[in-house]
matplotlib code that plots the C-alpha trace (Angstrom):
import matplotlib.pyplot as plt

x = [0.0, 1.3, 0.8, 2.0, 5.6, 7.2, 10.4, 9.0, 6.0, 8.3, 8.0, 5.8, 6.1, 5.5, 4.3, 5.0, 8.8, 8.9, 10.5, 10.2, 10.2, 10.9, 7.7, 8.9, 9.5, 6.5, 4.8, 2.5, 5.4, 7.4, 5.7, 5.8, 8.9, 9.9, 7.5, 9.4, 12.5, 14.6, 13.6, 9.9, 9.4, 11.7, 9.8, 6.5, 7.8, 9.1, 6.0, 3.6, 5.4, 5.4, 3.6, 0.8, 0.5, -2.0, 1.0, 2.9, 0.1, -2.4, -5.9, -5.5, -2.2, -4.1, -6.0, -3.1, -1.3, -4.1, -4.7, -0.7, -1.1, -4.4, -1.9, 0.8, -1.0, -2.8, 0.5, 1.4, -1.4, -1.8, 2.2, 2.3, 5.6, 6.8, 10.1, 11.9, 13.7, 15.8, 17.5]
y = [0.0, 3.3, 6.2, 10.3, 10.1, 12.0, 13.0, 15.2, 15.5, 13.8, 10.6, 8.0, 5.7, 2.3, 0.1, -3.0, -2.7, 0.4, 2.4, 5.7, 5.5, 8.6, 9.4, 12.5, 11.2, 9.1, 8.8, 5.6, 4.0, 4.7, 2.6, 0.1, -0.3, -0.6, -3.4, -5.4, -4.7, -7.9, -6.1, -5.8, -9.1, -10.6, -9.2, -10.3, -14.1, -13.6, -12.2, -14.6, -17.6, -16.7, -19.1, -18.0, -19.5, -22.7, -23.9, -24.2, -24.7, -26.9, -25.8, -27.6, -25.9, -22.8, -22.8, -23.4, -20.5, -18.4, -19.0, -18.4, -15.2, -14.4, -15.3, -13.2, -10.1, -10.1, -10.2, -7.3, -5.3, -5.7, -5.7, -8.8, -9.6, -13.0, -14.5, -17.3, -19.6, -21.5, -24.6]
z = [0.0, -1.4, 1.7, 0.9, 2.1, 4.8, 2.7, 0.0, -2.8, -5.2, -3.4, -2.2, 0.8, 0.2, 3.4, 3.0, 1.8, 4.2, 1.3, -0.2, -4.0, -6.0, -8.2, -9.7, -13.6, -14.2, -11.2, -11.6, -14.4, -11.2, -8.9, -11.3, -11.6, -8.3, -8.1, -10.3, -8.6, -6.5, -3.2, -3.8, -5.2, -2.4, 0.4, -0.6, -1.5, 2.3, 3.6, 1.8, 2.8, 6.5, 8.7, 10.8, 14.5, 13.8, 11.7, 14.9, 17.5, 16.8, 18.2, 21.5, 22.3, 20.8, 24.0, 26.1, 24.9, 25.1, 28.9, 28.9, 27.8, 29.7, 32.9, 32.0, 30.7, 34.4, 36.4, 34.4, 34.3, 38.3, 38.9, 41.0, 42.2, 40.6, 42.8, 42.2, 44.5, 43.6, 46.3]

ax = plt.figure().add_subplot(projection="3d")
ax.plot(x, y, z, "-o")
ax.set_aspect("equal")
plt.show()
């Protein structure tokens, strides 16, 4: 997704490579080619063959994390004091 960029008019941020791209020649030729470019075409292979969670967890262990994380987000949000001991 192409945003306004923070560097100038003549450019165009681009979100998912986290780039600006200079527009100034030919503005929509320029985006474009910068989609065919190694980078672009490398960060979306990378990005599209990412794995999501369920292919680590399977949807028992799904719960488990969950409550996991319901656990920890409460000892932080009430600042318990967690010690260890250790014999």
């Amino acid at each position: 997704m192409f945003v306004k960029s923070s560097k100038s008019d003549e450019h165009a941020f681009y979100t998912i490579c986290s780039a600006d791209i200079s527009i100034l020649h030919g503005r929509l030729n320029d985006i474009k080619q910068y989609v065919e470019t190694i980078k672009h075409v490398t960060l979306v292979k990378s990005r599209d063959e990412a794995k999501s969670i369920t292919s680590f967890y399977g949807n028992d262990d799904l719960q488990i994390v969950g409550a996991e994380m319901l656990l920890a987000s409460a000892v932080v949000e009430h600042n318990l004091p967690v010690a260890f001991k250790f014999y």
